[in-house]
DRENDO-1510 file (C-alpha; in Angstrom, 1 decimal, always signed):
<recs>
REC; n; res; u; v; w
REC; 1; UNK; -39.2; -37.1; -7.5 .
REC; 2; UNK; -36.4; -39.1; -9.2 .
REC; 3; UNK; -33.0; -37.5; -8.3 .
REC; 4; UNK; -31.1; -39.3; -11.1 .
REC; 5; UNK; -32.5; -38.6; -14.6 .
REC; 6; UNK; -32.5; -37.3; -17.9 .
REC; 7; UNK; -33.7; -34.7; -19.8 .
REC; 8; UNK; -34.0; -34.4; -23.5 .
REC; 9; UNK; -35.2; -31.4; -26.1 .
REC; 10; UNK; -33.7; -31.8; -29.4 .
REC; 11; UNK; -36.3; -29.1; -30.6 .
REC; 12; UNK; -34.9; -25.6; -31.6 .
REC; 13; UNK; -37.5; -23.0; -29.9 .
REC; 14; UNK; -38.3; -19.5; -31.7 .
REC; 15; UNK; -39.9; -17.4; -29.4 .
REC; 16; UNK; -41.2; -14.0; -29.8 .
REC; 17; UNK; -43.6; -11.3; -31.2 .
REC; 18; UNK; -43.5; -11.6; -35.2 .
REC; 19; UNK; -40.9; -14.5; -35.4 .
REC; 20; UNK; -42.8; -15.9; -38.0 .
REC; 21; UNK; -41.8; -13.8; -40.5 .
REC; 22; UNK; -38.3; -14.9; -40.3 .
REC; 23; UNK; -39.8; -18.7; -41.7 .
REC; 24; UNK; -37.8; -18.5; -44.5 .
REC; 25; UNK; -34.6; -19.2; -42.5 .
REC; 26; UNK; -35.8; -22.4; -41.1 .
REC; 27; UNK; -37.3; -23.9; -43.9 .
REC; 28; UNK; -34.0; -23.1; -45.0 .
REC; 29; UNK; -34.7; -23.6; -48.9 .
REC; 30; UNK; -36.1; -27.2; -48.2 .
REC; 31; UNK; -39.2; -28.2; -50.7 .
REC; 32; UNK; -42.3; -28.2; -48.3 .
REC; 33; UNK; -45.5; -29.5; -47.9 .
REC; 34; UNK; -47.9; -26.9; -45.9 .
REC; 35; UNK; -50.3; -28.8; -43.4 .
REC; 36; UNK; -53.2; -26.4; -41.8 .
REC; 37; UNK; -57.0; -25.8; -41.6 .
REC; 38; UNK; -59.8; -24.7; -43.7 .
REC; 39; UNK; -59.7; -21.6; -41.3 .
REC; 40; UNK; -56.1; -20.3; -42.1 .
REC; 41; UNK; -57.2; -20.3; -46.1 .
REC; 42; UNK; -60.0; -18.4; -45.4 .
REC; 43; UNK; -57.9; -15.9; -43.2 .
REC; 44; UNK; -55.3; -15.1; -45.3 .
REC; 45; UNK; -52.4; -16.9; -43.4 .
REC; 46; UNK; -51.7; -19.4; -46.2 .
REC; 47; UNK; -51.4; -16.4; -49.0 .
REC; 48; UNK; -48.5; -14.7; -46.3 .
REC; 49; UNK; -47.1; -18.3; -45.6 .
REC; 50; UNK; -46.4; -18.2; -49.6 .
REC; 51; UNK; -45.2; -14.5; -49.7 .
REC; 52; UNK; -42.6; -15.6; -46.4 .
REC; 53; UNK; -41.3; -18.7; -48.2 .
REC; 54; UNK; -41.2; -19.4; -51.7 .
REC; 55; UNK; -41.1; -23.4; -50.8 .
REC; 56; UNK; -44.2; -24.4; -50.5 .
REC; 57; UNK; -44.9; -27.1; -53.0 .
REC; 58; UNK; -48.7; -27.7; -52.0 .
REC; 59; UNK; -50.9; -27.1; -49.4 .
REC; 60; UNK; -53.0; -29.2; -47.4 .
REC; 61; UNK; -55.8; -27.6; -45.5 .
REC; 62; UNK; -58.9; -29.9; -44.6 .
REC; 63; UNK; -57.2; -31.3; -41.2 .
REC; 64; UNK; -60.2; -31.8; -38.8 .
REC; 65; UNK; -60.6; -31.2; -35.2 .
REC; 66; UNK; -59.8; -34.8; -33.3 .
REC; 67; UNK; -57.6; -36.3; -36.3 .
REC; 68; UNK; -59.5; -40.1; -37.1 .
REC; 69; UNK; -57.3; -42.8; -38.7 .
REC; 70; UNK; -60.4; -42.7; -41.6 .
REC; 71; UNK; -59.5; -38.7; -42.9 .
REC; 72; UNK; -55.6; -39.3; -42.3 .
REC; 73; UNK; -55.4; -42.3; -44.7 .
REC; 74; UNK; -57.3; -40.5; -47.7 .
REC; 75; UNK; -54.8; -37.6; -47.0 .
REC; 76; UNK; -51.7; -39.7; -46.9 .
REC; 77; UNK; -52.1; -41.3; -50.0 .
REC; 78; UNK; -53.0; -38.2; -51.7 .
REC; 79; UNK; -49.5; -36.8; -51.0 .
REC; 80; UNK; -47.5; -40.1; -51.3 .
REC; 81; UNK; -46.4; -38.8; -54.8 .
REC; 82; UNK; -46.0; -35.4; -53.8 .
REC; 83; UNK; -41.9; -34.6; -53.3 .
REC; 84; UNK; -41.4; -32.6; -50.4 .
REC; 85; UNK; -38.6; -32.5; -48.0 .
REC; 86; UNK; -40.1; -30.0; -44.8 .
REC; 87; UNK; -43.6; -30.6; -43.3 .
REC; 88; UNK; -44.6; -27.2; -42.3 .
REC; 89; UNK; -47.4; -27.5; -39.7 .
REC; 90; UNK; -49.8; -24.5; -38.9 .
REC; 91; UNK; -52.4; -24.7; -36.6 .
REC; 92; UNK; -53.8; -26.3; -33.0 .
REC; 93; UNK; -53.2; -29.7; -31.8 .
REC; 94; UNK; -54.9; -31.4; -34.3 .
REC; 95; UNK; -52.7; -29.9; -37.0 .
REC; 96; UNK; -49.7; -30.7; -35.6 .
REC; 97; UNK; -50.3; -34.2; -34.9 .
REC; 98; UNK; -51.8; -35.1; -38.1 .
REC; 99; UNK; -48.6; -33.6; -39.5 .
REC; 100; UNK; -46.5; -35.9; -37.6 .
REC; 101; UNK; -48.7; -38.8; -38.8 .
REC; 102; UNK; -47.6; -37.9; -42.4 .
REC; 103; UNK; -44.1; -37.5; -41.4 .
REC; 104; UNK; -44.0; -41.2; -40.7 .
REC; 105; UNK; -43.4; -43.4; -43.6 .
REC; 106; UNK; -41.5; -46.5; -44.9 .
REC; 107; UNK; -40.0; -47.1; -48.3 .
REC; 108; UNK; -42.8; -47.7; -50.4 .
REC; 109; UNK; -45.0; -44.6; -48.0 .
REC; 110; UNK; -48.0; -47.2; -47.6 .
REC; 111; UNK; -50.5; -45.8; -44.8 .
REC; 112; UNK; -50.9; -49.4; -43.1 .
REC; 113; UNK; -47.1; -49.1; -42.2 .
REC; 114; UNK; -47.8; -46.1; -40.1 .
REC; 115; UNK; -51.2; -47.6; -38.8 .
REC; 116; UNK; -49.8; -50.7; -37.7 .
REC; 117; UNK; -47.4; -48.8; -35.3 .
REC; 118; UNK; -49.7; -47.1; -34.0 .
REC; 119; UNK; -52.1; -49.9; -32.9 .
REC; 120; UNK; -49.4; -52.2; -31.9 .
REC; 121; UNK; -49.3; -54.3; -35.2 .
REC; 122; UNK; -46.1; -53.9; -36.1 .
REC; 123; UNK; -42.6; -52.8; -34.2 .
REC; 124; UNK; -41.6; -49.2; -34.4 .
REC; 125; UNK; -38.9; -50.0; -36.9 .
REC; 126; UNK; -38.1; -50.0; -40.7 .
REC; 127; UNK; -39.8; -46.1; -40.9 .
REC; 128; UNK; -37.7; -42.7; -41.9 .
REC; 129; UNK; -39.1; -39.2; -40.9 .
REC; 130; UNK; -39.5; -35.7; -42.5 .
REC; 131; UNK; -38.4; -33.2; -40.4 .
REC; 132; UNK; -41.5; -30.6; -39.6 .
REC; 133; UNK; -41.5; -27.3; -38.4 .
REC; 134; UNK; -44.1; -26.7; -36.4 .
REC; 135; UNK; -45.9; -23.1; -35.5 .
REC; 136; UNK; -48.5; -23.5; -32.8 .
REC; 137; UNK; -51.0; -21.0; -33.4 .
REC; 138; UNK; -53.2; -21.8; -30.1 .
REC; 139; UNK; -51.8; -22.1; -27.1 .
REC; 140; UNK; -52.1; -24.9; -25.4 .
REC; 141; UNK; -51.2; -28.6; -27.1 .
REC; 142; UNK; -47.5; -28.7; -26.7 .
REC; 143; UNK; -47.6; -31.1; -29.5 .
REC; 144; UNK; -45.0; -28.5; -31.1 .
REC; 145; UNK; -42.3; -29.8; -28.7 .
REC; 146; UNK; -43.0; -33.6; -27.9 .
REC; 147; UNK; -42.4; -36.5; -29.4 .
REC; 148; UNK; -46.0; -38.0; -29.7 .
REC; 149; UNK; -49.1; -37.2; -31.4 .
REC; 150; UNK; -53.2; -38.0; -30.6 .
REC; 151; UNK; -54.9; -39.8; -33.0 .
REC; 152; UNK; -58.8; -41.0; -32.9 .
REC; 153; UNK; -61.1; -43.9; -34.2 .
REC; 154; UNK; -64.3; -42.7; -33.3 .
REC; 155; UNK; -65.9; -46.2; -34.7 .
REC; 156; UNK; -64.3; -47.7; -32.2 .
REC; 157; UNK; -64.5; -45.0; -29.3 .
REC; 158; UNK; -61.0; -44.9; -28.9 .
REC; 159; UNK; -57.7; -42.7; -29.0 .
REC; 160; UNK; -54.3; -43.8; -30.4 .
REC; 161; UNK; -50.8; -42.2; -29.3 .
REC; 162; UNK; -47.9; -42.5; -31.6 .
REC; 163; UNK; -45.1; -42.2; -29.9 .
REC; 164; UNK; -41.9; -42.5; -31.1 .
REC; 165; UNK; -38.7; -40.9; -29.4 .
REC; 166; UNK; -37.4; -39.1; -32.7 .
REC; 167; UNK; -40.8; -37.8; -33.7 .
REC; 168; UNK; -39.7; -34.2; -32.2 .
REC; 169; UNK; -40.4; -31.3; -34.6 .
REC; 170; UNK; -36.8; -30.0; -35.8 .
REC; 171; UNK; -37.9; -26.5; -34.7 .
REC; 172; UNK; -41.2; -24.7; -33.3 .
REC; 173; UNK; -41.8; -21.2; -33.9 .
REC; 174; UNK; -44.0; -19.6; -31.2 .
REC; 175; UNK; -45.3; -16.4; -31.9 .
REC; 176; UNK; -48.2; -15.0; -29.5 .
REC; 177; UNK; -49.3; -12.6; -32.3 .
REC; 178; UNK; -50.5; -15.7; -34.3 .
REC; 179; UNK; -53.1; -16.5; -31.3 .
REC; 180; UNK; -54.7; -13.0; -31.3 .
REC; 181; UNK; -57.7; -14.4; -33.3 .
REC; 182; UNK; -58.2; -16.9; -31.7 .
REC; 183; UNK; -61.9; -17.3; -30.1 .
REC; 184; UNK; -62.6; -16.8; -26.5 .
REC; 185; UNK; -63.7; -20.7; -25.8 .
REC; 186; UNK; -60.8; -22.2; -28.0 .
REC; 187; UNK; -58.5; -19.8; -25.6 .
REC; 188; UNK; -60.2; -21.2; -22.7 .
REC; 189; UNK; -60.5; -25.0; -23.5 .
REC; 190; UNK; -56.6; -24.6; -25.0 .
REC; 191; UNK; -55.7; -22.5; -21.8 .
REC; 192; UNK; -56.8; -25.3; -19.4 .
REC; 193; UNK; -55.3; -28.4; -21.4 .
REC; 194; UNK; -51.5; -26.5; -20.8 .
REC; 195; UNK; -53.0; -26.3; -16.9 .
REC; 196; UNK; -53.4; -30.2; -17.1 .
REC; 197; UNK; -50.0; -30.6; -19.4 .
REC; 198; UNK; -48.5; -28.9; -16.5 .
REC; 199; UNK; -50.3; -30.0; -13.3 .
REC; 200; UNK; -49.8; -33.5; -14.5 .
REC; 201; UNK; -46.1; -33.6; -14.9 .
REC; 202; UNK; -45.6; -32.5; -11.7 .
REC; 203; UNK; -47.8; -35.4; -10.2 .
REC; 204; UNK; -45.6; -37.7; -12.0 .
REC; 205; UNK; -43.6; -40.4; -11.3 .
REC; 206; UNK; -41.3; -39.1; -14.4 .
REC; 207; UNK; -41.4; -35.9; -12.3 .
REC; 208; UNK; -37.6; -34.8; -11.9 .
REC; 209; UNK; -36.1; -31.0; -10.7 .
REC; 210; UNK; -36.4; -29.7; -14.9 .
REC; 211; UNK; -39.6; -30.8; -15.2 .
REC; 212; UNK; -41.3; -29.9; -11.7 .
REC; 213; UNK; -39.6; -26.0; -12.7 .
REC; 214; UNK; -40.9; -25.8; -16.3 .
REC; 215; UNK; -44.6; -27.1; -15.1 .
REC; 216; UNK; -44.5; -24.6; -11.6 .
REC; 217; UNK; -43.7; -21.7; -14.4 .
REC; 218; UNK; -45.9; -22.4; -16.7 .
REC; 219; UNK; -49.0; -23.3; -14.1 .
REC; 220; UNK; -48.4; -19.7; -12.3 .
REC; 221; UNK; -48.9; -18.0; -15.7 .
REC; 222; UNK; -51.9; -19.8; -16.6 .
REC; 223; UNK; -53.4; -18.8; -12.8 .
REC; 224; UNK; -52.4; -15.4; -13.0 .
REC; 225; UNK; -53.5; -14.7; -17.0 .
REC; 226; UNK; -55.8; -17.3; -18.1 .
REC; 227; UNK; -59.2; -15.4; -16.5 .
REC; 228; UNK; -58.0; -11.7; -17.5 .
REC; 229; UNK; -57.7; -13.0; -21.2 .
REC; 230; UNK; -60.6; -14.3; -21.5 .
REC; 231; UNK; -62.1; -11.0; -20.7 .
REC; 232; UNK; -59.7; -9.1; -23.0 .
REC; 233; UNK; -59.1; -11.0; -26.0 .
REC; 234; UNK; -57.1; -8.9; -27.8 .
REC; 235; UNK; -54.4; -7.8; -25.7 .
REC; 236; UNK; -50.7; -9.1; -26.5 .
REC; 237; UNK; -49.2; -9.2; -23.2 .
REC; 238; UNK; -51.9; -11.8; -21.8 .
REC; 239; UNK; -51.4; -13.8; -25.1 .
REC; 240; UNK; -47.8; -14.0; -24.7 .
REC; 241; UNK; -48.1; -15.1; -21.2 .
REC; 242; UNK; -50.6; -17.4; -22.0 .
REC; 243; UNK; -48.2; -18.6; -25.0 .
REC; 244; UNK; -45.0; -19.3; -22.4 .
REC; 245; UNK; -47.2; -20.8; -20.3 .
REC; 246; UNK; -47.9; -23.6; -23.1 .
REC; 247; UNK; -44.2; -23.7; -24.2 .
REC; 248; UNK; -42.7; -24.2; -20.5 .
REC; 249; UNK; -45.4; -26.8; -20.0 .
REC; 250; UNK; -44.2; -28.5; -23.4 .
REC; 251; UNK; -41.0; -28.5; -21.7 .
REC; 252; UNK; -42.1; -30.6; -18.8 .
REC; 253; UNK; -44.7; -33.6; -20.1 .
REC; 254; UNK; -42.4; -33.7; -22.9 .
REC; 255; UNK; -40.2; -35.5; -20.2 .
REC; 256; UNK; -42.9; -36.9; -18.3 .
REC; 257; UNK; -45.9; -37.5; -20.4 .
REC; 258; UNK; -49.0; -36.5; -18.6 .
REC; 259; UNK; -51.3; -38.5; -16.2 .
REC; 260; UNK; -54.3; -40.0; -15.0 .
REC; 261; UNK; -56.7; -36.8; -15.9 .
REC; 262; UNK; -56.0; -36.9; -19.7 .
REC; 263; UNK; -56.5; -41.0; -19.2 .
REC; 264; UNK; -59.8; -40.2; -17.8 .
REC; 265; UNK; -60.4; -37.5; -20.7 .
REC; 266; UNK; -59.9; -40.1; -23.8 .
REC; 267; UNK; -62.9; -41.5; -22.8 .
REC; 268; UNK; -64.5; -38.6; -22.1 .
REC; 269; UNK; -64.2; -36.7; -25.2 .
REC; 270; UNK; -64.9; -40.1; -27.5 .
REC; 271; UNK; -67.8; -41.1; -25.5 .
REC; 272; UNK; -69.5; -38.2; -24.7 .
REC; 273; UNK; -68.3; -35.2; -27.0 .
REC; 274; UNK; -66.5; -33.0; -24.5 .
REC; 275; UNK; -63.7; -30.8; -26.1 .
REC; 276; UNK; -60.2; -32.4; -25.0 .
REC; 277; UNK; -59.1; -28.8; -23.5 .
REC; 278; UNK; -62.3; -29.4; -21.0 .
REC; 279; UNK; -62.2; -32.9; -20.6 .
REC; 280; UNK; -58.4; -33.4; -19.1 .
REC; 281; UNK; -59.1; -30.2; -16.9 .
REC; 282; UNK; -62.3; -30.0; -14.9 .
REC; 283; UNK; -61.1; -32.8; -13.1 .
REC; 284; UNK; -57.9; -31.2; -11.5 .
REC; 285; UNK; -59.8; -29.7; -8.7 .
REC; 286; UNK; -60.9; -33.3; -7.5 .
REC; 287; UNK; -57.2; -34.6; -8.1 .
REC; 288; UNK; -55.2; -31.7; -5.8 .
REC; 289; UNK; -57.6; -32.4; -3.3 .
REC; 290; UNK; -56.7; -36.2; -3.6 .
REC; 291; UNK; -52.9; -35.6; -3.7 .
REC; 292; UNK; -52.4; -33.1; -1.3 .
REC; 293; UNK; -50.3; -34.0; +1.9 .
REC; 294; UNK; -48.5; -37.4; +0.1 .
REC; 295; UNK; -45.6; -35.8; -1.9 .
REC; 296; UNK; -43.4; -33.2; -0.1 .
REC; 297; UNK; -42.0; -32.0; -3.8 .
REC; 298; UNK; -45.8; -32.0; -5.0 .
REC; 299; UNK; -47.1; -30.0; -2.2 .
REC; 300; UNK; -44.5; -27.7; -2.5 .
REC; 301; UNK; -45.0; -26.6; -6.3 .
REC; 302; UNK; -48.6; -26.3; -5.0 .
REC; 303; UNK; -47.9; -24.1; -2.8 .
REC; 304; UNK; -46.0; -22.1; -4.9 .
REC; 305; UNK; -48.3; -22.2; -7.6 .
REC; 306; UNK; -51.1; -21.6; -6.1 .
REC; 307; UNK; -50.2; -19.9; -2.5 .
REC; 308; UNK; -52.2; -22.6; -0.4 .
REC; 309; UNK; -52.3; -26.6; +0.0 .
REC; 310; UNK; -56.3; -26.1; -1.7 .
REC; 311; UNK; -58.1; -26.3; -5.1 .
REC; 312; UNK; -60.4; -23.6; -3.7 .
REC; 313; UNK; -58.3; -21.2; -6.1 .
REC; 314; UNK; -58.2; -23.3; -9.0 .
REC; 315; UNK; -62.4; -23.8; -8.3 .
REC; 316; UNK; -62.7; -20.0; -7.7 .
REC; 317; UNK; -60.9; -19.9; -11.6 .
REC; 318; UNK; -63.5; -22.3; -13.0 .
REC; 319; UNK; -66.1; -20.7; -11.6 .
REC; 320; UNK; -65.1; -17.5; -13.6 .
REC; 321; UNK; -64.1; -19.2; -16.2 .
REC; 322; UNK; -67.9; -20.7; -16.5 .
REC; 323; UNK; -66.2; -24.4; -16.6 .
REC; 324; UNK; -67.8; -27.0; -14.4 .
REC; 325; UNK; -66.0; -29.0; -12.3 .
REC; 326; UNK; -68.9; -31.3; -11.9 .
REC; 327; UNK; -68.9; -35.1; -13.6 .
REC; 328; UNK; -73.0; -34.7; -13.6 .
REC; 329; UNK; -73.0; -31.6; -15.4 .
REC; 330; UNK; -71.3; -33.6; -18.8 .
REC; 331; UNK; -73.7; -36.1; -18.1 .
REC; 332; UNK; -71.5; -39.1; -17.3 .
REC; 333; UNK; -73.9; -40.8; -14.2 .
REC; 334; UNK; -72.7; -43.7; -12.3 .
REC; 335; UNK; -72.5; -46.1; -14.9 .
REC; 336; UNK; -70.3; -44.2; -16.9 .
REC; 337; UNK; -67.9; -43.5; -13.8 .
REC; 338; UNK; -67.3; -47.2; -13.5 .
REC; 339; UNK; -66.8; -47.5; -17.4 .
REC; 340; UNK; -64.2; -44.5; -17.0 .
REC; 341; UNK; -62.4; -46.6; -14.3 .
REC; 342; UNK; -62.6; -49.5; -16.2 .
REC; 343; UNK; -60.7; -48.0; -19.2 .
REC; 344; UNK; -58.2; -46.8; -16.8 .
REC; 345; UNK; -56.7; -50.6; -16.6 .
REC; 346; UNK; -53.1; -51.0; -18.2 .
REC; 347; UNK; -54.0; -47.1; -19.3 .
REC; 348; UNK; -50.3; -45.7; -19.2 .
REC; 349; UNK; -51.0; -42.1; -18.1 .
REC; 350; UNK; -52.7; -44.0; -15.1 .
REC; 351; UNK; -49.3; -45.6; -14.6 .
REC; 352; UNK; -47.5; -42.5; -14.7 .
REC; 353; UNK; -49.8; -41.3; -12.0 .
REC; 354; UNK; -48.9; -40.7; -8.1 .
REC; 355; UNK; -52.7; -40.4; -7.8 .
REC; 356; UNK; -55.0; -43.3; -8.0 .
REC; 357; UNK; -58.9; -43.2; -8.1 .
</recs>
């Protein structure tokens, strides 16, 4: 664990039962463009948004699961012309990172600008950002707090990371009340992906004494809540835990990014289907097995984590969880092993990694 580092959050965090309904204060007056989902209209949630803030100068609401470069660019250019000066995000992962895709632009706001950076076309230069405030309303991207977002080409079988080190939302505004309707596998799969957010940046060679704290806290709540919530959907207190646990781990790969099971989960979810919450978490198991007893500081937040240097715990929650840990059951055979090691080359969560397959 490096002893000399830095740590950096520019992010103002709102925590807290109904903090939402203070939005007003932090969109500040600003003229904002509202990105969500098809389910929030249908919910209400974009109505209450309007009756909270009277700022909102359009709405967009067809953001997909798994943002592709192909839906983002007929977006973009749709609200080129629009003058805003806020990005209000509302949603899951995919909401927040298509939102910082639109916050992205150069003078003339052309969509290959932004494309080009994030295939590696073109320097990460020359481009101005609109601040976003961000409201997660699962628990369990982090995408709220980080400086990077996910983006797919599913032509091409293949996941895209901007990254740039200003693209932090200027504040995030959690509020556990906002996840109550959330659905029992989308609180499982979104539950599991804060696991990995947190598991990984402790495996890390980014890994320093802020980081390893954050991800212990926020790996401990997920243990102890994770199971009881999914049983009892509807009660705050497991929501709110289950909310911190996602913030504190934000506050960890933030700093660190995250490792070699979210490398091995890109492939995963583009080639075969599997949700991303599933597909950078069944494998965690397999991976404290293969790091245990090589990191004194790794063994240790295991050990306080999980109160033994085992996955049998962590098993013992898939099991009840009704998540399998097994590479057979998501049908990737041998063949497909070997392809998911092969796409592991010059993979940079793989380089962040202390473990190696």
């Amino acid at each position: 664990m490096k002893q000399n580092f830095t740590y950096h959050m520019p992010t103002k965090i709102v925590y807290g039962k109904n903090s939402f309904d203070d939005l007003d204060i932090y969109v500040n007056g600003r003229k904002t463009l509202l990105i969500t989902s098809n389910v929030f209209v249908k919910r209400g949630l974009v109505e209450k948004i309007k009756k909270l803030t009277g700022s909102i100068v359009h709405v967009i609401s067809n953001v997909k699961s798994h943002p592709e470069f192909k839906d983002l660019e007929i977006t973009y250019n749709k609200i080129k012309d629009i003058d805003f000066e806020l990005i209000l995000a509302v949603g899951g992962g995919s909401v927040l990172d298509a939102s910082k895709f639109f916050a992205v632009q150069n003078e003339k706001k052309e969509y290959k600008f932004i494309e080009e950076i994030i295939k590696g076309k073109r320097q990460k230069r020359d481009y101005r950002l609109i601040p976003i405030v961000s409201v997660p309303t699962t628990a369990g991207t982090g995408s709220e707090i980080t400086p990077w977002a996910t983006i797919w080409d599913m032509d091409e079988k293949k996941k895209y990371s901007l990254h740039l080190p200003n693209l932090f939302s200027e504040v995030a505004i959690y509020d556990p009340m906002l996840t109550l309707s959330v659905p029992k596998v989308i609180t499982i799969q979104t539950g599991l992906d804060t696991l990995s957010h947190a598991l990984e940046s402790i495996w890390n060679k980014n890994a320093n004494t802020v980081t390893v704290n954050y991800a212990i806290k926020s790996a401990k709540l997920i243990i102890d809540n994770l199971v009881d919530l999914s049983k009892d959907l509807e009660n705050i207190e497991y929501r709110d835990n289950i909310m911190k646990a996602c913030m504190y781990a934000g506050l960890a790969f933030s700093n660190t990014q995250t490792a070699i099971a979210h490398g091995m989960s890109y492939y995963i979810t583009a080639h075969k289907g599997i949700d991303h919450g599933i597909a950078c978490s069944f494998t965690l198991p397999m991976l404290i097995d293969n790091v245990i007893g090589k990191y004194d500081f790794v063994d240790d937040a295991l050990l306080e984590i999980f109160g033994e240097l085992s996955s049998k715990k962590l098993k013992d929650i898939f099991e009840k969880l009704n998540i399998s840990t097994k590479f057979s059951d998501y049908q990737i055979n041998d063949k497909e092993l070997a392809e998911i090691k092969l796409s592991l080359k010059n993979n940079q969560r793989v380089d962040n990694s202390l473990i190696n397959i």
